[in-house]
N, CA, C and O atoms as a GROMACS GRO file, in nm:
protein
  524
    1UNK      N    1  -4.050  10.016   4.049
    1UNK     CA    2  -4.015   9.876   4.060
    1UNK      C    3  -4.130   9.793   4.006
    1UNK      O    4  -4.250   9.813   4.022
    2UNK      N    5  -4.061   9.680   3.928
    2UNK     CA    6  -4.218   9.621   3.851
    2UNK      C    7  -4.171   9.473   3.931
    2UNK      O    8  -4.052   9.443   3.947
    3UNK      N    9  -4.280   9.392   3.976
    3UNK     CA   10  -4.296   9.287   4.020
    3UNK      C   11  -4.383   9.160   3.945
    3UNK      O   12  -4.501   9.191   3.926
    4UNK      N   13  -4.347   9.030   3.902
    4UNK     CA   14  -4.404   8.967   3.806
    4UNK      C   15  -4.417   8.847   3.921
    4UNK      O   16  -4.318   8.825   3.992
    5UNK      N   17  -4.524   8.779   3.938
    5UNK     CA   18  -4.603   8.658   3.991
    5UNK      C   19  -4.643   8.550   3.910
    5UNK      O   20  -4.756   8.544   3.862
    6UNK      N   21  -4.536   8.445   3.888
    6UNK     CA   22  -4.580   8.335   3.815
    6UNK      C   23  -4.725   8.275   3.911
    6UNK      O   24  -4.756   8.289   4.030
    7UNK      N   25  -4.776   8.219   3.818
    7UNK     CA   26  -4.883   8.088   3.860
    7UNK      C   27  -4.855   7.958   3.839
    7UNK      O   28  -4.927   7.859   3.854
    8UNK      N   29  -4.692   7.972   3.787
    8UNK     CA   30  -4.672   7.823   3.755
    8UNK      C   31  -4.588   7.781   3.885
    8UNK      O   32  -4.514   7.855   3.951
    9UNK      N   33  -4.620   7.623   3.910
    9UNK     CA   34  -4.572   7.589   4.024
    9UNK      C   35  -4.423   7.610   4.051
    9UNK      O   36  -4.372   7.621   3.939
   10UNK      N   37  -4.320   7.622   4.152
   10UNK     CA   38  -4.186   7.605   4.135
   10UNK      C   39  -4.148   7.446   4.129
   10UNK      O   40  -4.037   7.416   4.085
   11UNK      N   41  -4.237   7.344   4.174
   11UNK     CA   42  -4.209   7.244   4.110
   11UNK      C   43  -4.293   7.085   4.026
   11UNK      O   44  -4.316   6.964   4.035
   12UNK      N   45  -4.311   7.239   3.924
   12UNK     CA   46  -4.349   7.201   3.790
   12UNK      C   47  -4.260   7.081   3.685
   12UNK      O   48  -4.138   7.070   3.694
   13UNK      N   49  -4.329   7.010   3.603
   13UNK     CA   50  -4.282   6.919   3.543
   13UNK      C   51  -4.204   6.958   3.449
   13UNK      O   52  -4.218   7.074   3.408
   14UNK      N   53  -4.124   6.891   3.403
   14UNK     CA   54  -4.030   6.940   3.300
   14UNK      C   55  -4.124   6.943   3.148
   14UNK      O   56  -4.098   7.016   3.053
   15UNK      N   57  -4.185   6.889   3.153
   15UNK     CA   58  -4.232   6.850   3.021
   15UNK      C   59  -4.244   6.991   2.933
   15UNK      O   60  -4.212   7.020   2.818
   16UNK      N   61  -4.298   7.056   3.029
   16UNK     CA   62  -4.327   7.203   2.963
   16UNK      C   63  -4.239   7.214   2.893
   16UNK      O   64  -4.285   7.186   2.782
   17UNK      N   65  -4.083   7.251   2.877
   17UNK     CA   66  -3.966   7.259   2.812
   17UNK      C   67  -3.953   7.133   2.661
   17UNK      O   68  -3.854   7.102   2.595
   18UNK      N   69  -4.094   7.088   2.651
   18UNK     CA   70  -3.994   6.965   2.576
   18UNK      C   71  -4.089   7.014   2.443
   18UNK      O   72  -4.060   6.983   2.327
   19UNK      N   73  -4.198   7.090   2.478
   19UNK     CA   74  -4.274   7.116   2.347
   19UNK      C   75  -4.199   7.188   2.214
   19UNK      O   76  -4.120   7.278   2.243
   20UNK      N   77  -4.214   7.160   2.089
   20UNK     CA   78  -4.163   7.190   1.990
   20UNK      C   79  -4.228   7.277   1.890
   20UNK      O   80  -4.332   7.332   1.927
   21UNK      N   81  -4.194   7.297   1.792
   21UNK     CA   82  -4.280   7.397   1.683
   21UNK      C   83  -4.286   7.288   1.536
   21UNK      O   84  -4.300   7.323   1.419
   22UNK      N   85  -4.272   7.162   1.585
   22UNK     CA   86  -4.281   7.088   1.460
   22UNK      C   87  -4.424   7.049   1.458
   22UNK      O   88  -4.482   7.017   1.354
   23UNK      N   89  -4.485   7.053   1.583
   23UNK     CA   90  -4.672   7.006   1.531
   23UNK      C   91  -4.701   7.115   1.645
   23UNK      O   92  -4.602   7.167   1.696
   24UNK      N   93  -4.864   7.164   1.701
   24UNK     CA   94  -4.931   7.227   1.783
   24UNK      C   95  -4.925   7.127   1.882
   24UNK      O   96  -4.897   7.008   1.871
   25UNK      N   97  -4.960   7.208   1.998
   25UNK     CA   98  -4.897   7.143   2.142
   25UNK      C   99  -5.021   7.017   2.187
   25UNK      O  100  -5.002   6.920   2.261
   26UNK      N  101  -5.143   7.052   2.120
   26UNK     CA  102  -5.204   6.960   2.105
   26UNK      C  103  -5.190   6.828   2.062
   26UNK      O  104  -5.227   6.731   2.130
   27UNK      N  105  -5.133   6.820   1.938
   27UNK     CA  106  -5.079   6.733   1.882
   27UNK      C  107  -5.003   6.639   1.933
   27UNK      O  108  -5.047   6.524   1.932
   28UNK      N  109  -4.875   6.665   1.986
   28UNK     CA  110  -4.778   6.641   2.082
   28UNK      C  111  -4.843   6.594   2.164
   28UNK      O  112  -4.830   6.472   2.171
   29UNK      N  113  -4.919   6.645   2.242
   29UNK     CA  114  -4.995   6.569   2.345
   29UNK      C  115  -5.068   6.488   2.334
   29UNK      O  116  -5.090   6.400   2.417
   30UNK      N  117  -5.119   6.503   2.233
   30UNK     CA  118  -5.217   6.331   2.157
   30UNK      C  119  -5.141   6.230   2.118
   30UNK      O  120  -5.188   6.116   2.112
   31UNK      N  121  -4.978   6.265   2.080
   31UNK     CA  122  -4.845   6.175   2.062
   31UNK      C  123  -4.829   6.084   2.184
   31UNK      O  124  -4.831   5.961   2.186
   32UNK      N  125  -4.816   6.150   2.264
   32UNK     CA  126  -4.709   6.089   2.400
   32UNK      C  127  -4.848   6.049   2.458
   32UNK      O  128  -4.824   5.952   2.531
   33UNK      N  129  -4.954   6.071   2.460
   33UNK     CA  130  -5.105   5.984   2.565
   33UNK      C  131  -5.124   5.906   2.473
   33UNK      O  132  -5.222   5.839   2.507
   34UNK      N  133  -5.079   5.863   2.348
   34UNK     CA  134  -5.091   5.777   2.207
   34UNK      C  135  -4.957   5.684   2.279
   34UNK      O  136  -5.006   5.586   2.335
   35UNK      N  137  -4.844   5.686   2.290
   35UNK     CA  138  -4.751   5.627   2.303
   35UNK      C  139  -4.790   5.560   2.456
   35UNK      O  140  -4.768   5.440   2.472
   36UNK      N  141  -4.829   5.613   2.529
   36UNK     CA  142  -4.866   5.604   2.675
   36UNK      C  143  -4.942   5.445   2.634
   36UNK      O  144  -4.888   5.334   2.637
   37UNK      N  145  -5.052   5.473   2.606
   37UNK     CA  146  -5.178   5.396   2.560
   37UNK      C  147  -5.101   5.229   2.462
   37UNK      O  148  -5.118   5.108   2.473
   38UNK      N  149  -5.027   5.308   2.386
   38UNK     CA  150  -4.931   5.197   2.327
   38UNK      C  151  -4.860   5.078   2.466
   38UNK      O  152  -4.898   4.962   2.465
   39UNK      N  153  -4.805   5.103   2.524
   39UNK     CA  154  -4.741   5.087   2.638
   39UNK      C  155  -4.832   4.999   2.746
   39UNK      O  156  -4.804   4.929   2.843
   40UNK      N  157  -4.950   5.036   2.680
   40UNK     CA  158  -5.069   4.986   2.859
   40UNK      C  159  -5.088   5.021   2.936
   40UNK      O  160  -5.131   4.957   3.032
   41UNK      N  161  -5.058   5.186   2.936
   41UNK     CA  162  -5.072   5.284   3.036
   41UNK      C  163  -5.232   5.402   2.970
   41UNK      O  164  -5.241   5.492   2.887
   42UNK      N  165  -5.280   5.369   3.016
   42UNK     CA  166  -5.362   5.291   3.092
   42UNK      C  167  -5.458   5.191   3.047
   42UNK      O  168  -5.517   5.223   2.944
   43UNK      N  169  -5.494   5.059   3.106
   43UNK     CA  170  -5.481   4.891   3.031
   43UNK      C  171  -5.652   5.007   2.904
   43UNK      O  172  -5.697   5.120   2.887
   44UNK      N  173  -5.666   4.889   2.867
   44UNK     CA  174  -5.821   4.919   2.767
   44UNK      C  175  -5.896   4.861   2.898
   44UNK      O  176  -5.887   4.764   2.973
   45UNK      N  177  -5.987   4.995   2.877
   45UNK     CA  178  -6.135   4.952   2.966
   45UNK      C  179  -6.068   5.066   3.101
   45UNK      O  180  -6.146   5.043   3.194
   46UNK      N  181  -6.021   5.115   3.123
   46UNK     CA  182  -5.940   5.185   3.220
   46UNK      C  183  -5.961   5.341   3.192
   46UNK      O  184  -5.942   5.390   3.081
   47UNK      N  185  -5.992   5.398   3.276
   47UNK     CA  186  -6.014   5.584   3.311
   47UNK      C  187  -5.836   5.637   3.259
   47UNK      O  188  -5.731   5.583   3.293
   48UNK      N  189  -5.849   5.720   3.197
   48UNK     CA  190  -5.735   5.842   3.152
   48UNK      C  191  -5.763   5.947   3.315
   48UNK      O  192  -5.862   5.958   3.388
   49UNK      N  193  -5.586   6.024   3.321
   49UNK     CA  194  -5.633   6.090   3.404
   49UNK      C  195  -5.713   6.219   3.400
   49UNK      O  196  -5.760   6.248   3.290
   50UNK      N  197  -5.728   6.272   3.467
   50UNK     CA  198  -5.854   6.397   3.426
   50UNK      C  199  -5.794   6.532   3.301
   50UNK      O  200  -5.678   6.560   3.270
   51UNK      N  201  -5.896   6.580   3.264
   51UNK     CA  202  -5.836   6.723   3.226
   51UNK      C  203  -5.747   6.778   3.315
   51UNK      O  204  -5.628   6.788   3.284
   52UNK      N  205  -5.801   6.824   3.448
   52UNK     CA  206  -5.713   6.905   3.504
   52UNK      C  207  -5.602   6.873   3.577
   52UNK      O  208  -5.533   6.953   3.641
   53UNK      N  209  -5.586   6.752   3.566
   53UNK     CA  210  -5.469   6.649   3.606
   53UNK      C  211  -5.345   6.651   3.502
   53UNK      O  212  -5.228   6.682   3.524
   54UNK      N  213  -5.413   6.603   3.368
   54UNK     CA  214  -5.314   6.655   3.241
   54UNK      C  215  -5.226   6.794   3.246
   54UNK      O  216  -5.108   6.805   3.212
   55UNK      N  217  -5.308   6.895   3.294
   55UNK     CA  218  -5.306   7.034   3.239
   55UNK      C  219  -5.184   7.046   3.377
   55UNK      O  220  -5.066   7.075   3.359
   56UNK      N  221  -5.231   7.023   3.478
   56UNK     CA  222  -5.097   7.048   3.552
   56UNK      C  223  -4.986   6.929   3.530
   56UNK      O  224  -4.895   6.986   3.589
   57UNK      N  225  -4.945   6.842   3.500
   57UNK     CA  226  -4.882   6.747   3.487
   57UNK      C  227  -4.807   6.780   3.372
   57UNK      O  228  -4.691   6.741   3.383
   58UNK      N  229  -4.835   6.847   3.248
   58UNK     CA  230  -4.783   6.895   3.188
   58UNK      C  231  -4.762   7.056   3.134
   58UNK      O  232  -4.711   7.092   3.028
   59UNK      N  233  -4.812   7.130   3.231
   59UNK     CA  234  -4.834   7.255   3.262
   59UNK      C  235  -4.868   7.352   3.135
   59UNK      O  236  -4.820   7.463   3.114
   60UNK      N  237  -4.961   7.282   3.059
   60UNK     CA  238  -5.059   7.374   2.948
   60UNK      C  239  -5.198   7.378   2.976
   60UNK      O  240  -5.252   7.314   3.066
   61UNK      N  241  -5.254   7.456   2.897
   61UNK     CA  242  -5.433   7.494   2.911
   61UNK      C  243  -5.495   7.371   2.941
   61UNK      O  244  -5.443   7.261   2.928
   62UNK      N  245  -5.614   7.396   2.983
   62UNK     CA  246  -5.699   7.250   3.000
   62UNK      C  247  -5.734   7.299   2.863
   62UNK      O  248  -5.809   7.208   2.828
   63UNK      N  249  -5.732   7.352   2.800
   63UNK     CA  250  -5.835   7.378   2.653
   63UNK      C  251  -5.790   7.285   2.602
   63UNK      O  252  -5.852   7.186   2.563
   64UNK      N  253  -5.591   7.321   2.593
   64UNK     CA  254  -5.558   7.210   2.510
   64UNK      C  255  -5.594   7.086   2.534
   64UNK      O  256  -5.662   7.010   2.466
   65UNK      N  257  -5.545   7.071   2.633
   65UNK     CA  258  -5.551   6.878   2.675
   65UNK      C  259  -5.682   6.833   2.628
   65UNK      O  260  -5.687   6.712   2.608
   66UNK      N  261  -5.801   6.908   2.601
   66UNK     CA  262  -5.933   6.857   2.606
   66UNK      C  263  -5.898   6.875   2.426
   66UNK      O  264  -5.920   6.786   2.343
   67UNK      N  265  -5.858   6.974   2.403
   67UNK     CA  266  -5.818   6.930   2.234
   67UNK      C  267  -5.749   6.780   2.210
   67UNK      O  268  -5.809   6.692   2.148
   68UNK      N  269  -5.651   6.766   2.250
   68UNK     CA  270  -5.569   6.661   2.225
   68UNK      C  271  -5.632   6.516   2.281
   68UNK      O  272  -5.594   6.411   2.230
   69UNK      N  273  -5.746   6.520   2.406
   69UNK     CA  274  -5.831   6.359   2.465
   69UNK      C  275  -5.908   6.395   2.285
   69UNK      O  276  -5.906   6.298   2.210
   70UNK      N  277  -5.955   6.499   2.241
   70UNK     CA  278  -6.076   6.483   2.120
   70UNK      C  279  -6.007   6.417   2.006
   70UNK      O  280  -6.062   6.323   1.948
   71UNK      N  281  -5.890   6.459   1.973
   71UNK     CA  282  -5.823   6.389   1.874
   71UNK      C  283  -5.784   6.265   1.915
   71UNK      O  284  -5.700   6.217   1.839
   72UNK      N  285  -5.813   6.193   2.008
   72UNK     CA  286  -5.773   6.077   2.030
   72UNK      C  287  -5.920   6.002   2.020
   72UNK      O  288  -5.937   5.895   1.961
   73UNK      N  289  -6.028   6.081   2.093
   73UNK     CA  290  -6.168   5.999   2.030
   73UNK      C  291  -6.188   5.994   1.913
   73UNK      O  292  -6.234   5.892   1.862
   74UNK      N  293  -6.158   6.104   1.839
   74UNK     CA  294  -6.170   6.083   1.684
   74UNK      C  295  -6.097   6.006   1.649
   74UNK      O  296  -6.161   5.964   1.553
   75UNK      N  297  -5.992   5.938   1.649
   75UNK     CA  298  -5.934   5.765   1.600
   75UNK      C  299  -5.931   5.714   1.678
   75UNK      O  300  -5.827   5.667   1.724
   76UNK      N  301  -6.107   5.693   1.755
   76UNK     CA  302  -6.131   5.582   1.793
   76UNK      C  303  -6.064   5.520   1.948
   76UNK      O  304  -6.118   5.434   2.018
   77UNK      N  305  -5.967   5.571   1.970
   77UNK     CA  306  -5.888   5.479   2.132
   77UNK      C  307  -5.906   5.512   2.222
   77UNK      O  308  -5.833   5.442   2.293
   78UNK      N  309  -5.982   5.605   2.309
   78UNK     CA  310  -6.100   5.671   2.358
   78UNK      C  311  -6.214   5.688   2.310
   78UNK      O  312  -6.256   5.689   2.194
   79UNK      N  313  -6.299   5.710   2.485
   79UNK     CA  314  -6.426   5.710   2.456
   79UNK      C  315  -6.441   5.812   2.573
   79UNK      O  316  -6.385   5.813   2.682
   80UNK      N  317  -6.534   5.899   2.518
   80UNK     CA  318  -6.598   5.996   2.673
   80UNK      C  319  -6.735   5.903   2.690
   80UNK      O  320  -6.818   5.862   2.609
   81UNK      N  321  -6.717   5.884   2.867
   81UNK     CA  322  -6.860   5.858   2.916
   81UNK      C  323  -6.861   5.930   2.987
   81UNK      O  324  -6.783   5.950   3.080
   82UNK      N  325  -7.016   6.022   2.934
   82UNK     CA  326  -7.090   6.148   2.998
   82UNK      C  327  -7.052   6.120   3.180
   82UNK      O  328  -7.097   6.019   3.235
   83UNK      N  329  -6.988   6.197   3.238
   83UNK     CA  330  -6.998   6.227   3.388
   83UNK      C  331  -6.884   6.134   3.426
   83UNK      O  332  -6.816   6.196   3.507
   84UNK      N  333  -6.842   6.035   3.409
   84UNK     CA  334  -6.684   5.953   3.454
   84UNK      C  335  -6.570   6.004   3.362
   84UNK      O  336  -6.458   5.976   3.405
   85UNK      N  337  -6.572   6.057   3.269
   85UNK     CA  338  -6.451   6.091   3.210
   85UNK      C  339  -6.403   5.997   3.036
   85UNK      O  340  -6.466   5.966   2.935
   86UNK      N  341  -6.268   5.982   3.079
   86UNK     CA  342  -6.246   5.945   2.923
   86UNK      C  343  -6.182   5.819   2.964
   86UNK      O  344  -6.090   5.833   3.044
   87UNK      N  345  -6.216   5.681   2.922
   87UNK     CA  346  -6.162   5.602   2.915
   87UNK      C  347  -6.139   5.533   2.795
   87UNK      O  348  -6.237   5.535   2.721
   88UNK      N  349  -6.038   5.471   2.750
   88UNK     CA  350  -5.985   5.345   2.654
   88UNK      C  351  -6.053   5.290   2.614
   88UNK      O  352  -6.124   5.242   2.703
   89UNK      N  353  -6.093   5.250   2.484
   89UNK     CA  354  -6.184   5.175   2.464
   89UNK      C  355  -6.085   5.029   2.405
   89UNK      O  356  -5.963   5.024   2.387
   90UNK      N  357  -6.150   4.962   2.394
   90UNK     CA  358  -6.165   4.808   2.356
   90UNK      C  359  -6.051   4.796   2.237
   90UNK      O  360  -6.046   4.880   2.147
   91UNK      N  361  -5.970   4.699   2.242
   91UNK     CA  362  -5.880   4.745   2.132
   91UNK      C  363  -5.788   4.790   2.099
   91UNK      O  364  -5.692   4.730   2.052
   92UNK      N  365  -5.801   4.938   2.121
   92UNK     CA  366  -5.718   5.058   2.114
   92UNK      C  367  -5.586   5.049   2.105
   92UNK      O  368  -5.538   5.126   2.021
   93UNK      N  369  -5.483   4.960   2.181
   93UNK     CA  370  -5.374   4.926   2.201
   93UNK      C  371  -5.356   4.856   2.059
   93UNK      O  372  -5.328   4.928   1.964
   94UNK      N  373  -5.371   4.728   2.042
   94UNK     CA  374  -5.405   4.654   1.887
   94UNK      C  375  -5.392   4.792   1.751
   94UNK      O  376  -5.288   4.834   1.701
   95UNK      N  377  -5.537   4.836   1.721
   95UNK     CA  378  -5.575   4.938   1.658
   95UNK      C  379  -5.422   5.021   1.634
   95UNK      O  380  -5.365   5.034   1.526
   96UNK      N  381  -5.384   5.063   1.741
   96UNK     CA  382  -5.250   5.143   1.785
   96UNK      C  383  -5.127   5.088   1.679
   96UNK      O  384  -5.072   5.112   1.571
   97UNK      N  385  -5.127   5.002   1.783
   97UNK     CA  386  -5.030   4.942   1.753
   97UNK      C  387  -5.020   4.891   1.561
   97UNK      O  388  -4.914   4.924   1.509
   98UNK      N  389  -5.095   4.837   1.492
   98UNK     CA  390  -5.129   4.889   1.400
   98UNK      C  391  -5.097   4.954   1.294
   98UNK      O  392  -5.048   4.906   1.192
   99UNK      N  393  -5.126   5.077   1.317
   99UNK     CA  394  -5.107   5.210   1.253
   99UNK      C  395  -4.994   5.229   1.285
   99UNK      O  396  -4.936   5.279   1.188
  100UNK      N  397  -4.918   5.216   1.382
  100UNK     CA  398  -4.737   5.284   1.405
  100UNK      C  399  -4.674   5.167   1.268
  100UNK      O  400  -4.630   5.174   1.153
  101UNK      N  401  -4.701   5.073   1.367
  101UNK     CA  402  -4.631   4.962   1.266
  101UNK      C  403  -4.647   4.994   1.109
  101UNK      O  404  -4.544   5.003   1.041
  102UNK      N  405  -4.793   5.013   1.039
  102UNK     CA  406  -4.795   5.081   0.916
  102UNK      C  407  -4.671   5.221   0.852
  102UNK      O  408  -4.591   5.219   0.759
  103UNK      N  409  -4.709   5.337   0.957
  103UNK     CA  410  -4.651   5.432   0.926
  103UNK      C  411  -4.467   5.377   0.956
  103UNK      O  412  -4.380   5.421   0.881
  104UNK      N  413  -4.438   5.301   1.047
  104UNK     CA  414  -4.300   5.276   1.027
  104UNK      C  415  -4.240   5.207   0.933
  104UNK      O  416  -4.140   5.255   0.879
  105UNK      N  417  -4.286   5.092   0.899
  105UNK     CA  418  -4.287   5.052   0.737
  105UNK      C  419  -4.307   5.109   0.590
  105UNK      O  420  -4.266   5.064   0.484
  106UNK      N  421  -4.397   5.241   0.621
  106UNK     CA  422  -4.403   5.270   0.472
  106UNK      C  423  -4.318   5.448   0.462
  106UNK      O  424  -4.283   5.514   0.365
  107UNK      N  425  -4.312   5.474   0.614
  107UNK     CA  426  -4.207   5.598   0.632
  107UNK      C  427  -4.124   5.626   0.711
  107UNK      O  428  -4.059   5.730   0.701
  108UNK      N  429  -4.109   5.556   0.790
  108UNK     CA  430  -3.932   5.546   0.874
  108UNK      C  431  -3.882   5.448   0.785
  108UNK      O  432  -3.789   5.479   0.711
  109UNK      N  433  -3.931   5.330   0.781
  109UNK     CA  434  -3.839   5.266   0.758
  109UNK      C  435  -3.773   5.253   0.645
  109UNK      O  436  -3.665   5.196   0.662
  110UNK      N  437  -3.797   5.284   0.530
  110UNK     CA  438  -3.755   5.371   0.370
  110UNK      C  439  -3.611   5.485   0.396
  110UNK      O  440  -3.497   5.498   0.352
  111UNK      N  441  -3.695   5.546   0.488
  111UNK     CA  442  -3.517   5.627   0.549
  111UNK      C  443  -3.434   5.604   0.613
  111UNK      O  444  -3.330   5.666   0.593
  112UNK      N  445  -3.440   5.507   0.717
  112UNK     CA  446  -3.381   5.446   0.772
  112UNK      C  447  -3.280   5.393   0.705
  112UNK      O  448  -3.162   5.425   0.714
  113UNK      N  449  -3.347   5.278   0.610
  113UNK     CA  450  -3.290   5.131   0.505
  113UNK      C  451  -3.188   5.286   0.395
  113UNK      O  452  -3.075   5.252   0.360
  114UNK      N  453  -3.224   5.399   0.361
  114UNK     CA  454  -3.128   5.442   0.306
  114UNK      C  455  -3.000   5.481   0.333
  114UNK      O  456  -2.894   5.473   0.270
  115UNK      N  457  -3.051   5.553   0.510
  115UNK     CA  458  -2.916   5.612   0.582
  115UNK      C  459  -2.801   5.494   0.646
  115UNK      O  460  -2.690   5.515   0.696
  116UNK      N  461  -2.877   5.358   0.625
  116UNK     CA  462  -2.806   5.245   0.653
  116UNK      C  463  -2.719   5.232   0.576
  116UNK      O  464  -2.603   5.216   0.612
  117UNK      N  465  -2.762   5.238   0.436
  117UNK     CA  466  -2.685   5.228   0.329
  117UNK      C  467  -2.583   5.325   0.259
  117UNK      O  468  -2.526   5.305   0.152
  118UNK      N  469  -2.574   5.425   0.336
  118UNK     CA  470  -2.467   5.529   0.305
  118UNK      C  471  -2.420   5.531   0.394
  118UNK      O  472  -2.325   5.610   0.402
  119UNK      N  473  -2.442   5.476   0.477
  119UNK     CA  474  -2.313   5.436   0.603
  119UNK      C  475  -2.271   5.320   0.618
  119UNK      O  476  -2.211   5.283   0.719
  120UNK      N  477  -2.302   5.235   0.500
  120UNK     CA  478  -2.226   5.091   0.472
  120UNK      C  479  -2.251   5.016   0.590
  120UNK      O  480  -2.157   4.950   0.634
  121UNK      N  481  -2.370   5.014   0.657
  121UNK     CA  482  -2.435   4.933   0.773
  121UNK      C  483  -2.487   4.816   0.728
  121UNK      O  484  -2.521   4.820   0.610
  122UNK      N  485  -2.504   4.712   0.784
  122UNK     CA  486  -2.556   4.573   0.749
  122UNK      C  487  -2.596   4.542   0.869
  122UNK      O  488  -2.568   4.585   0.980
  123UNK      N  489  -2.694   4.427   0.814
  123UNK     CA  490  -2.738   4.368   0.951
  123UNK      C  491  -2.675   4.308   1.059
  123UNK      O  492  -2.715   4.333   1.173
  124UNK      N  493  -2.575   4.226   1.040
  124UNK     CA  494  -2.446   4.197   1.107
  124UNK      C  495  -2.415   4.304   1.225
  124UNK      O  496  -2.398   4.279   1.345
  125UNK      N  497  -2.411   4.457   1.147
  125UNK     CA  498  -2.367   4.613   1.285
  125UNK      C  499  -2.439   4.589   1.377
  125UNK      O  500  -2.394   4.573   1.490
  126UNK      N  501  -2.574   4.580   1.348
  126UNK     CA  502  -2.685   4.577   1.461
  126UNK      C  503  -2.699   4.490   1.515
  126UNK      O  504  -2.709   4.372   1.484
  127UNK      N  505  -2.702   4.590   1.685
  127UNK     CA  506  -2.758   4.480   1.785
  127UNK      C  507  -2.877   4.483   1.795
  127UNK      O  508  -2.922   4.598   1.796
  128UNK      N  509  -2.972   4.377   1.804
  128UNK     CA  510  -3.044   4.412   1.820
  128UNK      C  511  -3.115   4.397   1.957
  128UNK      O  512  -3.227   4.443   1.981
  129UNK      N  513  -3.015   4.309   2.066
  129UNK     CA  514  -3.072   4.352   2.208
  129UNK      C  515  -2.957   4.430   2.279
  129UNK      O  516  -2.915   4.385   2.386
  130UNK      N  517  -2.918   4.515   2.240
  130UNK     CA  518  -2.860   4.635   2.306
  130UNK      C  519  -2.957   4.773   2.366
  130UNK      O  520  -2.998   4.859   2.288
  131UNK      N  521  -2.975   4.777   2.465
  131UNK     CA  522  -3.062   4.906   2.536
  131UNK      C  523  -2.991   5.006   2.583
  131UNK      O  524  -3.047   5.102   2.636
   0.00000   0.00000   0.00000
């Protein structure tokens, strides 16, 4: 008889299930604490939650998560201060905000404006306060 012992909690976050093979899980996770940060979660000038807070919250390595806070200091929207952790720096939200807006203008929105147009959509279809 063989017996197997998870270490993962039984009530663990879903998130685990949502990772993909279109970027490294790192990545992804620098996405959604990027989108987070977009949002004002958490304001600028404000503590991120810990490594090992991440790592169970979304139930991967602390290696990763500490990969994915580094790629977020490297453009700048974090900051590690030695012994308190990683907080937001100054900006960051702005900065953010930014760069989406760039990349949605010069590459969503090109595909978008085409698939509109082969589906004979106009501005008129769209709502635009429908949620």
């Amino acid at each position: 008889m063989v017996c197997y012992i998870s270490n993962t909690p039984a009530t663990a976050s879903t998130d685990m299930q949502t990772w993909n093979d279109s970027a490294p899980i790192y990545q992804q996770l620098a996405d959604r604490l990027a989108v987070q940060l977009l949002d004002g979660s958490p304001p600028e000038g404000e503590a991120l939650p810990s490594v090992r807070h991440l790592a169970s919250q979304y139930v991967i390595n602390p290696l990763t998560v500490t990969r994915a806070l580094q790629a977020l200091v490297d453009t700048d929207l974090i900051e590690s201060r030695r012994g308190l952790g990683m907080f937001v720096r100054s900006g960051a939200r702005e900065r953010l905000l930014q760069a989406k807006r760039e990349q949605f203008l010069h590459t969503e929105w090109p595909q978008l404006r085409d698939k509109l147009r082969r589906l004979g959509l106009s501005a008129q279809d769209l709502n635009w306060e429908a949620k």
